[in-house]
N, CA, C and O atoms as a printed pandas DataFrame, in Angstrom:
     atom_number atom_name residue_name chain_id  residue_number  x_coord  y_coord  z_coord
0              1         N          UNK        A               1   20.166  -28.264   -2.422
1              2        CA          UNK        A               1   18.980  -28.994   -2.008
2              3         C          UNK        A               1   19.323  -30.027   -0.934
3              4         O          UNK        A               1   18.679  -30.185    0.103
4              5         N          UNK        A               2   20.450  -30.738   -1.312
5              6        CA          UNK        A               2   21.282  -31.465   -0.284
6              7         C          UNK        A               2   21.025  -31.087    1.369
7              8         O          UNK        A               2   20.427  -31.644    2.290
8              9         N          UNK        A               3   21.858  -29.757    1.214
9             10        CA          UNK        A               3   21.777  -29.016    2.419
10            11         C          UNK        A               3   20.812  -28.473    3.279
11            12         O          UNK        A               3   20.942  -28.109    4.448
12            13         N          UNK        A               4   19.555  -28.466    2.347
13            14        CA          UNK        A               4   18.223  -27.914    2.725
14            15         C          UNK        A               4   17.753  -29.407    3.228
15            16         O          UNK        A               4   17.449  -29.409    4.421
16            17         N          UNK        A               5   17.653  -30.435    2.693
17            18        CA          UNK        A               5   17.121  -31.786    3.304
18            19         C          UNK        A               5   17.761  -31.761    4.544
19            20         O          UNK        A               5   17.015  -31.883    5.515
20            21         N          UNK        A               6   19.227  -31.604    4.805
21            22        CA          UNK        A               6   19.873  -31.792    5.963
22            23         C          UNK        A               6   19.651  -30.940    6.948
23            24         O          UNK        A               6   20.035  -31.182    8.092
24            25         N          UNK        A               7   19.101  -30.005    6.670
25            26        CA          UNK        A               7   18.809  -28.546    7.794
26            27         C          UNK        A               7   16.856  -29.242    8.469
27            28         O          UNK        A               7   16.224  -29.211    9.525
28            29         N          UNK        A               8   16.676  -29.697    7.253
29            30        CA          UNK        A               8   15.192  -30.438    7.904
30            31         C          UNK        A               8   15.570  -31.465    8.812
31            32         O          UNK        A               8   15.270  -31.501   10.006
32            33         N          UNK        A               9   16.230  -32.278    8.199
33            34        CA          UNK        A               9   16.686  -33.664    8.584
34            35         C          UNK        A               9   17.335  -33.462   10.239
35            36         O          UNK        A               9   17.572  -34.326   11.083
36            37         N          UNK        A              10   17.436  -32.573   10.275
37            38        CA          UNK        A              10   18.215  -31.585   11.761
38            39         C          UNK        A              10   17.474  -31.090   12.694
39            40         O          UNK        A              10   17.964  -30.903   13.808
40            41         N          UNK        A              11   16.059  -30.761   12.405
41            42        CA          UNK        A              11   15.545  -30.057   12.941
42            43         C          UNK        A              11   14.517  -31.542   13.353
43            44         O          UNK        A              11   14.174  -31.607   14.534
44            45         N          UNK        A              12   14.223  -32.255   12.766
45            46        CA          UNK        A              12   13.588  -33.599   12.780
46            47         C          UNK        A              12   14.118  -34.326   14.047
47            48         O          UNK        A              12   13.417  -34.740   14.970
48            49         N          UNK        A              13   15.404  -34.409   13.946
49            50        CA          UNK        A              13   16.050  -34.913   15.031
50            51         C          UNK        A              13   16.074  -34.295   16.175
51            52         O          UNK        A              13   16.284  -34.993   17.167
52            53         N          UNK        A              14   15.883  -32.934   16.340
53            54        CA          UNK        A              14   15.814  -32.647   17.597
54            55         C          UNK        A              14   14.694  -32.370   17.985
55            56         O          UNK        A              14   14.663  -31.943   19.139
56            57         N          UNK        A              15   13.397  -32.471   17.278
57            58        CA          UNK        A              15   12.148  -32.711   17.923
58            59         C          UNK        A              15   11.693  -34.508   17.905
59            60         O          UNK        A              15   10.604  -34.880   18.341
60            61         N          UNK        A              16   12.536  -35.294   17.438
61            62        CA          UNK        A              16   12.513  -36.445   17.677
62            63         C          UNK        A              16   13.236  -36.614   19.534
63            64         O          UNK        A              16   12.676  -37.288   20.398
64            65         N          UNK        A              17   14.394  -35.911   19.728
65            66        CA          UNK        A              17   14.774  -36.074   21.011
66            67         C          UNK        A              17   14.221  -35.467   22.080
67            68         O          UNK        A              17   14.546  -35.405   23.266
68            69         N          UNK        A              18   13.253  -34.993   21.397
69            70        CA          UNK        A              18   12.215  -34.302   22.746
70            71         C          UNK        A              18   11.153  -35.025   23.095
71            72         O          UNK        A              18   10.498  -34.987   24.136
72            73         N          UNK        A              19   11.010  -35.817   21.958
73            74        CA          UNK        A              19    9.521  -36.905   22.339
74            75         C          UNK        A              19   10.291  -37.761   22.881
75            76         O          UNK        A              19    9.757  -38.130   23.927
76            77         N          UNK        A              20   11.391  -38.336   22.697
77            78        CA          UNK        A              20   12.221  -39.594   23.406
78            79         C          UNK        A              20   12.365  -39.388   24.307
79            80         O          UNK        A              20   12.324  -40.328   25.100
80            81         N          UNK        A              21   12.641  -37.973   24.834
81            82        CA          UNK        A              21   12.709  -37.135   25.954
82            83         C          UNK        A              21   11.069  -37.768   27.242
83            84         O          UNK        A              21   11.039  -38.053   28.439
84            85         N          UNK        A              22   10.279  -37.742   26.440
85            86        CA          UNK        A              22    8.874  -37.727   27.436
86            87         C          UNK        A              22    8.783  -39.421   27.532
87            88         O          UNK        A              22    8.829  -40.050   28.589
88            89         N          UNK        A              23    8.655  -39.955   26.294
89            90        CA          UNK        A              23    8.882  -41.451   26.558
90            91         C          UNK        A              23    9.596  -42.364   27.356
91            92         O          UNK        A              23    9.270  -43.444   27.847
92            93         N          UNK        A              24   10.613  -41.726   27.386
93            94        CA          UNK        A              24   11.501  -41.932   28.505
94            95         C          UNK        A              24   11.357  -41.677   30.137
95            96         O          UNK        A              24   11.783  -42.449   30.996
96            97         N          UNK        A              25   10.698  -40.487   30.367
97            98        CA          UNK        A              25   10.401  -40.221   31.754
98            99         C          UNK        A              25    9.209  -40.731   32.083
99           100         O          UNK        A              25    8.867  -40.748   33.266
100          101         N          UNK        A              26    8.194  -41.347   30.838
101          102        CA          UNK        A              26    7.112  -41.678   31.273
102          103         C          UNK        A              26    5.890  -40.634   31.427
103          104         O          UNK        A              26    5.084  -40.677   32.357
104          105         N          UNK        A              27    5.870  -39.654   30.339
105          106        CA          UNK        A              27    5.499  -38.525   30.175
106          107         C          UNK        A              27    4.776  -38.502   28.871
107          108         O          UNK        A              27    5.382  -38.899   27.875
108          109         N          UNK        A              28    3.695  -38.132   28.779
109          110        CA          UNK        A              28    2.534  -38.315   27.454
110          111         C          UNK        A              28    2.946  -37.107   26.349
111          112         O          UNK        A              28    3.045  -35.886   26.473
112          113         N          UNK        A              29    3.110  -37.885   25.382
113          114        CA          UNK        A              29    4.226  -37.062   24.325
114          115         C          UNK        A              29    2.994  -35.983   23.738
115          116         O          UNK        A              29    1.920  -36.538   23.507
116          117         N          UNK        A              30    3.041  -34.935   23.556
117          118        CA          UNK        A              30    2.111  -33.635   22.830
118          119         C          UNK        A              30    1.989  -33.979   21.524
119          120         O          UNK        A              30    2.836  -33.852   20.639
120          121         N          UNK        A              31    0.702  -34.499   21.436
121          122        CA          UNK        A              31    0.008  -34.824   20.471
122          123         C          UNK        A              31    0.670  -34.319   18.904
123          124         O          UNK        A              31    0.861  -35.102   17.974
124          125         N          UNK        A              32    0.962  -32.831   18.866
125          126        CA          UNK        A              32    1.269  -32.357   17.859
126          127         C          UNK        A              32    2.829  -32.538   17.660
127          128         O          UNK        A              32    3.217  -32.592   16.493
128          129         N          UNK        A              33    3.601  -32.619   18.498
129          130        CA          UNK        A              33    5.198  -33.118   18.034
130          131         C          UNK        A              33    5.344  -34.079   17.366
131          132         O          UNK        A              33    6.067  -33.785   16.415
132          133         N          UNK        A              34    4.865  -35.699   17.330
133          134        CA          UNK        A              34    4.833  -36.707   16.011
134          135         C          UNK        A              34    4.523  -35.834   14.909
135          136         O          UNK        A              34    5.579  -35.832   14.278
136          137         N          UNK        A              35    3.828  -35.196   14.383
137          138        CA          UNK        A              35    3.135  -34.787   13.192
138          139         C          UNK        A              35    4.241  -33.839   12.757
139          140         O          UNK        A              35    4.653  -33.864   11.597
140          141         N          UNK        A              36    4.813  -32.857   13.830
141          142        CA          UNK        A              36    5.899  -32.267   13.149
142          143         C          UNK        A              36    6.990  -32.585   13.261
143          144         O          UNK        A              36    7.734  -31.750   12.746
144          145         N          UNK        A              37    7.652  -33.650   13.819
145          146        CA          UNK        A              37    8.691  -34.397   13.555
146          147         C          UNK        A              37    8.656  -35.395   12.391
147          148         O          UNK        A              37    9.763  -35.456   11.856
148          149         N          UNK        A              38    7.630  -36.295   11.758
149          150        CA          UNK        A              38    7.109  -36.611   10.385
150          151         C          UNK        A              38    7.230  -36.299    9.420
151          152         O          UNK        A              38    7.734  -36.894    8.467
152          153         N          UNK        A              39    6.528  -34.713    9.529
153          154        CA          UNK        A              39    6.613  -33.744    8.434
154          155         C          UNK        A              39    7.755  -33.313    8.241
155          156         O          UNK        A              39    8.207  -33.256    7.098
156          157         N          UNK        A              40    8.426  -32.938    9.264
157          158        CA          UNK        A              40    9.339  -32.500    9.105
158          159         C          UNK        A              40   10.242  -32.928    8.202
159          160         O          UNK        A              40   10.714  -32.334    7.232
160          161         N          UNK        A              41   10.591  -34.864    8.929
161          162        CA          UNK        A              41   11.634  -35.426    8.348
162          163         C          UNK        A              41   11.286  -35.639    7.137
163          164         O          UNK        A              41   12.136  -35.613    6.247
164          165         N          UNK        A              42    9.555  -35.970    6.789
165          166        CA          UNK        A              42    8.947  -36.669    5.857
166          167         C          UNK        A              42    9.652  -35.638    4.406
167          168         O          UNK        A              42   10.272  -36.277    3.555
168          169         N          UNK        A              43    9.529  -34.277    4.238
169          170        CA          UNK        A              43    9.898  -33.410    3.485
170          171         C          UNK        A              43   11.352  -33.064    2.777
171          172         O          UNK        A              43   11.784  -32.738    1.671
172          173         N          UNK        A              44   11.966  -33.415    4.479
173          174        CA          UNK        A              44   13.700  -33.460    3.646
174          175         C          UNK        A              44   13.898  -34.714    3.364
175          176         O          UNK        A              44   14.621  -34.717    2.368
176          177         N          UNK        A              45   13.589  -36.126    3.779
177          178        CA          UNK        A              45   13.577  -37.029    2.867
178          179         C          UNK        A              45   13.078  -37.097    1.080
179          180         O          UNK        A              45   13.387  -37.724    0.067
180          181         N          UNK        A              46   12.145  -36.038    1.496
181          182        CA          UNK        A              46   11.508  -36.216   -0.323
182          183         C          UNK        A              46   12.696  -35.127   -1.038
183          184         O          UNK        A              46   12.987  -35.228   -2.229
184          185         N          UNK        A              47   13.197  -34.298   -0.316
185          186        CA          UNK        A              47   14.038  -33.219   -0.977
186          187         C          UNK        A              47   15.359  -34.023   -1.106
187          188         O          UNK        A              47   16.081  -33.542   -1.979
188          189         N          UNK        A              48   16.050  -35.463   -0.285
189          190        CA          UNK        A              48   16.910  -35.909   -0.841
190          191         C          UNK        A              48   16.866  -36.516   -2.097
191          192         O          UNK        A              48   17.701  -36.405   -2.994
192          193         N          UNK        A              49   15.374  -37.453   -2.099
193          194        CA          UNK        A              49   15.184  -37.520   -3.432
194          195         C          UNK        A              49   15.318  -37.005   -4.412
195          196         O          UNK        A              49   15.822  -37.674   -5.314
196          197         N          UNK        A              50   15.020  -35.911   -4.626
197          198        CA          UNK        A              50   14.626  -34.819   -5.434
198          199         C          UNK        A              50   16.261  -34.502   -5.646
199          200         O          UNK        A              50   16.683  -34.188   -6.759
200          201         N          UNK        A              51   16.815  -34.572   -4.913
201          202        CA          UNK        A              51   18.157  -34.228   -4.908
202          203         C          UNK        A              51   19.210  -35.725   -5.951
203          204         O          UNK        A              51   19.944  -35.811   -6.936
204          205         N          UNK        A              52   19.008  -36.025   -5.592
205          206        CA          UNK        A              52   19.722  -37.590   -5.924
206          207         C          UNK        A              52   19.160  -38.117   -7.199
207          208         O          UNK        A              52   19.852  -38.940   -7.798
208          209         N          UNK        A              53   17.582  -37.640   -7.898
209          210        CA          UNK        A              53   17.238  -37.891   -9.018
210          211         C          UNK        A              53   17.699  -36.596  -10.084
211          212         O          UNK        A              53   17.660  -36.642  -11.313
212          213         N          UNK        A              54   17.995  -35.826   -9.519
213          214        CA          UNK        A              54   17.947  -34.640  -10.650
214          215         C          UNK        A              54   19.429  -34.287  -10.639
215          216         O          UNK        A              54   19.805  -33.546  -11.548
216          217         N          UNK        A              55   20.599  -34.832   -9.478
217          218        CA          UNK        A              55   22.087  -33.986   -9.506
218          219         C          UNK        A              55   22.777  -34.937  -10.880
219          220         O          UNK        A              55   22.449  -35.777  -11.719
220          221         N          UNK        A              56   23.723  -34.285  -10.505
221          222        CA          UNK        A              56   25.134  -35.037  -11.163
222          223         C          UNK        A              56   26.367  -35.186  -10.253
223          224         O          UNK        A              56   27.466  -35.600  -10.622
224          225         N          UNK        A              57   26.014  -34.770   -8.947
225          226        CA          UNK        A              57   26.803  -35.090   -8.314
226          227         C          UNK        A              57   27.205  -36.723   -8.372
227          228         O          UNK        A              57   26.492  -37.599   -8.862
228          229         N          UNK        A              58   28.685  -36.938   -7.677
229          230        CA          UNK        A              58   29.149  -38.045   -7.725
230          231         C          UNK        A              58   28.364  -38.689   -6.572
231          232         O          UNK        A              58   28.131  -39.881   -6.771
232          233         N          UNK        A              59   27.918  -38.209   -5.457
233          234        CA          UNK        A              59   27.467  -39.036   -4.004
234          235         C          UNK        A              59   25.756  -38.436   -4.122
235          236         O          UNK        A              59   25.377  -37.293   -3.866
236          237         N          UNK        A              60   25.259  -39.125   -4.397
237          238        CA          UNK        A              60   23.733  -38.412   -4.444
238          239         C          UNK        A              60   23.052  -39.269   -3.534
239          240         O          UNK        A              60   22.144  -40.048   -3.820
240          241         N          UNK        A              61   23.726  -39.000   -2.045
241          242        CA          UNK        A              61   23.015  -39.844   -0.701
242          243         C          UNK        A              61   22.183  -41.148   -0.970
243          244         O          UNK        A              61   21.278  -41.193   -0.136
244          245         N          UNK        A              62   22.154  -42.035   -1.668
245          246        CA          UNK        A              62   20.991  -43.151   -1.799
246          247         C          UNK        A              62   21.280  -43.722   -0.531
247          248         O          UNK        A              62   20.323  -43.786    0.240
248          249         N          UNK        A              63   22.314  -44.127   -0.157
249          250        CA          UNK        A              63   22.686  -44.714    1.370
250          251         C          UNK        A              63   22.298  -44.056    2.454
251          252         O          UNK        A              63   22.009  -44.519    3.557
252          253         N          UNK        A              64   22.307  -42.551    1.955
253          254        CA          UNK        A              64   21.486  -42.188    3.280
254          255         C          UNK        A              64   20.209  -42.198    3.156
255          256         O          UNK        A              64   19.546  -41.993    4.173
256          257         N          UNK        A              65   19.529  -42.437    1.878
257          258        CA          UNK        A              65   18.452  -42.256    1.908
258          259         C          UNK        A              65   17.135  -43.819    2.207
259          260         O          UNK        A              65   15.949  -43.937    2.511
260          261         N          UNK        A              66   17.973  -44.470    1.972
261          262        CA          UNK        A              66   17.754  -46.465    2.497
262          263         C          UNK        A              66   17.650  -45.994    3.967
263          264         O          UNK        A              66   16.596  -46.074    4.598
264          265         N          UNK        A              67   18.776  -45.508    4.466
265          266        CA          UNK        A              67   18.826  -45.642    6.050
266          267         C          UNK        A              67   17.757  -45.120    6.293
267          268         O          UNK        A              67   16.863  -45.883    6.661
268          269         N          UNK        A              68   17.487  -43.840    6.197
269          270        CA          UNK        A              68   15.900  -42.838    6.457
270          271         C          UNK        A              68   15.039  -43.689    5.491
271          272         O          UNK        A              68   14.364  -42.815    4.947
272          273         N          UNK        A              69   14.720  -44.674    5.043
273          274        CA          UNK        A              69   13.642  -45.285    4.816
274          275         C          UNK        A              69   13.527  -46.919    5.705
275          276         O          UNK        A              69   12.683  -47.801    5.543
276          277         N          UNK        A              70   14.713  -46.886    6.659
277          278        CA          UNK        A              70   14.534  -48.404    7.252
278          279         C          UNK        A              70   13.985  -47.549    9.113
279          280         O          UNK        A              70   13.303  -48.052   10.007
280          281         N          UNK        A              71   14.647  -46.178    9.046
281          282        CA          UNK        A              71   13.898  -45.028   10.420
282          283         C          UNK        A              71   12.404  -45.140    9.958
283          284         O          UNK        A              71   11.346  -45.316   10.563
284          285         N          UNK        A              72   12.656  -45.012    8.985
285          286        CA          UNK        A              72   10.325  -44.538    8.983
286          287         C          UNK        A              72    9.759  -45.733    9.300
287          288         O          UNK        A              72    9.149  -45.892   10.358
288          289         N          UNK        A              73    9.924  -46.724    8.360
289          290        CA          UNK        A              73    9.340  -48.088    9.310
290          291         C          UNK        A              73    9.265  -47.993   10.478
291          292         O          UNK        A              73    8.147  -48.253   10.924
292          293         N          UNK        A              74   10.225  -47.641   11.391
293          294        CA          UNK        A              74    9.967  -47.749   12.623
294          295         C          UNK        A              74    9.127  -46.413   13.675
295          296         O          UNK        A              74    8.526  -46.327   14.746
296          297         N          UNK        A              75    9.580  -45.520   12.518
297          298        CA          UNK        A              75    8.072  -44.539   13.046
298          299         C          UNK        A              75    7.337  -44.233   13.068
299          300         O          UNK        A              75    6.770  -43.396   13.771
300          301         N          UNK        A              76    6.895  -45.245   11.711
301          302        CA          UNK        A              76    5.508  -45.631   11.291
302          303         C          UNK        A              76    4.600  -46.409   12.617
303          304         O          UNK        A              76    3.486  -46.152   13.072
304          305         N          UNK        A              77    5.517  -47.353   12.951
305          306        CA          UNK        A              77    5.268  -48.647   13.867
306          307         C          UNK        A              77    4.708  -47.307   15.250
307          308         O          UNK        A              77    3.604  -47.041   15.725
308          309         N          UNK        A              78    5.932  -46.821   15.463
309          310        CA          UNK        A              78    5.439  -46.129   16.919
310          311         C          UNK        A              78    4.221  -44.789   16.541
311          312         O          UNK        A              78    3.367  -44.464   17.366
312          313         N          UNK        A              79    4.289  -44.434   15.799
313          314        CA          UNK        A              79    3.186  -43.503   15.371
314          315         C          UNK        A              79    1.795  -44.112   15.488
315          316         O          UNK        A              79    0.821  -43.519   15.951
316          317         N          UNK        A              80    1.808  -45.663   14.906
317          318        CA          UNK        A              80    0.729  -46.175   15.079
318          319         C          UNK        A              80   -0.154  -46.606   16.819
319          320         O          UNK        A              80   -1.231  -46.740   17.401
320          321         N          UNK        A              81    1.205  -46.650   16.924
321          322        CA          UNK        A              81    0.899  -47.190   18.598
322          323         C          UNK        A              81    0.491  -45.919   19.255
323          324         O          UNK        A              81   -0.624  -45.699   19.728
324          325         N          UNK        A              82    1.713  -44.939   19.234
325          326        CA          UNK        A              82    0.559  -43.891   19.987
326          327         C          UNK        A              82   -0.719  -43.032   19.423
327          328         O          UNK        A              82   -1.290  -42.264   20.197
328          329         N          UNK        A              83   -1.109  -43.153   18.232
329          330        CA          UNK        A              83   -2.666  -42.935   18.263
330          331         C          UNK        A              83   -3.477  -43.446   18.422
331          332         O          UNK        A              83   -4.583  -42.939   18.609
332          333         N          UNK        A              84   -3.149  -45.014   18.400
333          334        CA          UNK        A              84   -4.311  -46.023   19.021
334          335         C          UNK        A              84   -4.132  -45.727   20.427
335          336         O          UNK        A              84   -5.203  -45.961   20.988
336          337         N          UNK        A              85   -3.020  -45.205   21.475
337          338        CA          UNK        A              85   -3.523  -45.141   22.708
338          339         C          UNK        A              85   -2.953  -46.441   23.274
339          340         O          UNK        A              85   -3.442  -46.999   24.256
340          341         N          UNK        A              86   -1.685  -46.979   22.470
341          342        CA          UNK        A              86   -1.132  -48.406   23.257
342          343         C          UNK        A              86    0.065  -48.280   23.690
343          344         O          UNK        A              86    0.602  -47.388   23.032
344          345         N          UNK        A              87    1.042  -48.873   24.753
345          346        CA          UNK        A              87    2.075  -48.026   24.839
346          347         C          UNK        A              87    3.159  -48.332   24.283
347          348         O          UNK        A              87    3.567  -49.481   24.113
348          349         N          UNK        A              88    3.722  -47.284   23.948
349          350        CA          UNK        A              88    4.668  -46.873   22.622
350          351         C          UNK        A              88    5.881  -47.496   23.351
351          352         O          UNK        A              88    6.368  -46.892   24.306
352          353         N          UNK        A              89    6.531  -49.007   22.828
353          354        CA          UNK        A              89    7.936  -49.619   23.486
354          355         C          UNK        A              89    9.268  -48.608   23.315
355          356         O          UNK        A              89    9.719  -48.180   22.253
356          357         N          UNK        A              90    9.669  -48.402   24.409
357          358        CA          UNK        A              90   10.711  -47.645   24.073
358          359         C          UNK        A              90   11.952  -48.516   23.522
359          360         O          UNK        A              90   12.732  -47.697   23.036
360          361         N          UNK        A              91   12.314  -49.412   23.427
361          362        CA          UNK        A              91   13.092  -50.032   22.804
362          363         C          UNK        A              91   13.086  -49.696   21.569
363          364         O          UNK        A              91   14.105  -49.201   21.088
364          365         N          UNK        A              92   11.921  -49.895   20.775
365          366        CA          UNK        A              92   11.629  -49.372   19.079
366          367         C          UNK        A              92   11.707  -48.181   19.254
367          368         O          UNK        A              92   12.921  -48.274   19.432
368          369         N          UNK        A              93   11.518  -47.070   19.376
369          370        CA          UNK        A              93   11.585  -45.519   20.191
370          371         C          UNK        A              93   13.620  -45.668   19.950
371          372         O          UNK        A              93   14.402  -45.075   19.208
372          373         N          UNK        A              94   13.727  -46.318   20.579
373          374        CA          UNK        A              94   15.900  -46.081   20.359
374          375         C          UNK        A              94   16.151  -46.297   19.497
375          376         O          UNK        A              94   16.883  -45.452   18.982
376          377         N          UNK        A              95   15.844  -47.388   18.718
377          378        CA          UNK        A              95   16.522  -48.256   17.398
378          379         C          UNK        A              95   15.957  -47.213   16.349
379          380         O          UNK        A              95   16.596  -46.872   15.354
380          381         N          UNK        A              96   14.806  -46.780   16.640
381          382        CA          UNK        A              96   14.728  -45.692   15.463
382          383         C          UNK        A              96   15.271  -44.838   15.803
383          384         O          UNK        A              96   15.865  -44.525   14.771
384          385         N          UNK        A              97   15.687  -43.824   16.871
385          386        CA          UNK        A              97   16.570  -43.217   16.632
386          387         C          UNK        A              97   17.748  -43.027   16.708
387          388         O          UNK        A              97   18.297  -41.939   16.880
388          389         N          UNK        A              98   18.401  -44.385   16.549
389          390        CA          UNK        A              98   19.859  -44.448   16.320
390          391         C          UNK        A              98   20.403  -44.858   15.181
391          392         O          UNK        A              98   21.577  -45.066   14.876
392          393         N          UNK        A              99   18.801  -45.008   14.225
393          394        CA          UNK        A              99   18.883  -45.346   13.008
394          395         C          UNK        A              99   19.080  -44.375   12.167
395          396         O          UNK        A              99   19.934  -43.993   11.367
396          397         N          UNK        A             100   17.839  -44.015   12.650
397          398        CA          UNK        A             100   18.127  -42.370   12.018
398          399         C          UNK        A             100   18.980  -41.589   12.467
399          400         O          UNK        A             100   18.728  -40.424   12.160
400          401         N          UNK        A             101   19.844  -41.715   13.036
401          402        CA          UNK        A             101   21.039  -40.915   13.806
402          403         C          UNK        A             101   21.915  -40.844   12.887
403          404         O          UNK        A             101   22.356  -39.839   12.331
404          405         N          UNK        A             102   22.180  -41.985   12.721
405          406        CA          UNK        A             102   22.861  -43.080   11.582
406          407         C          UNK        A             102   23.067  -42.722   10.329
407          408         O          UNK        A             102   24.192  -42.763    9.830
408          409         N          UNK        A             103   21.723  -42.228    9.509
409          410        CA          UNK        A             103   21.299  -41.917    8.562
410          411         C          UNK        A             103   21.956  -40.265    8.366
411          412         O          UNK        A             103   22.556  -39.867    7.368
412          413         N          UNK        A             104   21.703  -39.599    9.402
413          414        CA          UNK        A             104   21.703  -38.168    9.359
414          415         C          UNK        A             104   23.167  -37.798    9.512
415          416         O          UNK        A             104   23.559  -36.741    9.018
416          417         N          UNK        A             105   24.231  -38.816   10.342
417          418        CA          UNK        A             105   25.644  -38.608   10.401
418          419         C          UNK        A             105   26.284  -38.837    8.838
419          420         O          UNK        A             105   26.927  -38.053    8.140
420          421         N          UNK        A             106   25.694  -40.714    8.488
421          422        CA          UNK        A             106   26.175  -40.488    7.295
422          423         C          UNK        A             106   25.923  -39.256    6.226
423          424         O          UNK        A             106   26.746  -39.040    5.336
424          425         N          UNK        A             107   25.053  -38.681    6.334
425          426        CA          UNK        A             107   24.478  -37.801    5.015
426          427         C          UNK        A             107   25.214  -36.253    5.160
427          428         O          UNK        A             107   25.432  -35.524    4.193
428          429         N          UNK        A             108   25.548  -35.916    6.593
429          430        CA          UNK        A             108   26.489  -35.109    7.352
430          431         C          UNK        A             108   28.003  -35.262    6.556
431          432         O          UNK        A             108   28.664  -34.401    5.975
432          433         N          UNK        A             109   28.238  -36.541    6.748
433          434        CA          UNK        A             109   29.802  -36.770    6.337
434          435         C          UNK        A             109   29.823  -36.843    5.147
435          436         O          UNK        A             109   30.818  -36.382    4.588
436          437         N          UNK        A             110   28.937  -37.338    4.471
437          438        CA          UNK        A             110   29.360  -36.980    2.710
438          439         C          UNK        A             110   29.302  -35.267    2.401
439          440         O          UNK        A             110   30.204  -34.669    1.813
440          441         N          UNK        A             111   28.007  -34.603    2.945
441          442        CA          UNK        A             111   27.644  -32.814    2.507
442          443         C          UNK        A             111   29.307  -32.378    3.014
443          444         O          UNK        A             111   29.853  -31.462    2.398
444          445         N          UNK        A             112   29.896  -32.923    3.901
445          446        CA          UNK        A             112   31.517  -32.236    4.590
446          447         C          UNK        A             112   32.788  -32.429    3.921
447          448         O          UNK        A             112   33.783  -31.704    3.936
448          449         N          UNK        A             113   32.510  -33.945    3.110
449          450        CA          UNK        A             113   33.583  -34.686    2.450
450          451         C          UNK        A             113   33.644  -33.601    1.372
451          452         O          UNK        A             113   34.451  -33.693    0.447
């Protein structure tokens, strides 16, 4: 289940670097990429849970899973901004995703350890 959060958690990130991608050039991000970068991540976050309440493993990611809950705050924040139509700071746009970068390396290096 681990591994299945992380294969989301993967795929999250690289439709996260495609909207950073447009934000960056100054390019109006496609409406439907937030929603499936969200979902996306939103799902393997709940599957780490799910993972970490039910294993017996010794490392049941909670650290990674704090980190991917201090990323959503902040993509909560920019999610909000671009459906109101205000413009989305790219500064918050980095910090979330180097947070979540963060999140997804650590959770990487324990599934390897």
């Amino acid at each position: 289940m681990d591994i299945g959060a992380a294969i989301l958690l993967g795929i999250a990130i690289l439709i996260g670097v495609i909207m950073l991608s447009y934000l960056l050039q100054d390019k109006e991000i496609p409406k439907g990429l937030p929603i499936l970068h969200g979902s996306t991540a939103g799902i393997g976050i709940v599957l780490l849970v799910i993972y970490a309440l039910t294993s017996e493993s010794e490392h049941r990611h909670w650290d990674s899973i704090i980190i991917f809950l201090i990323a959503i705050l902040g993509g909560l924040y920019l999610f909000e901004k671009d459906i109101t139509h205000q413009k989305v700071p790219r500064s918050i746009a980095v910090i979330h995703a180097l947070i979540a970068l963060g999140g997804f390396g650590w959770l990487v290096y324990h599934l390897l350890k």
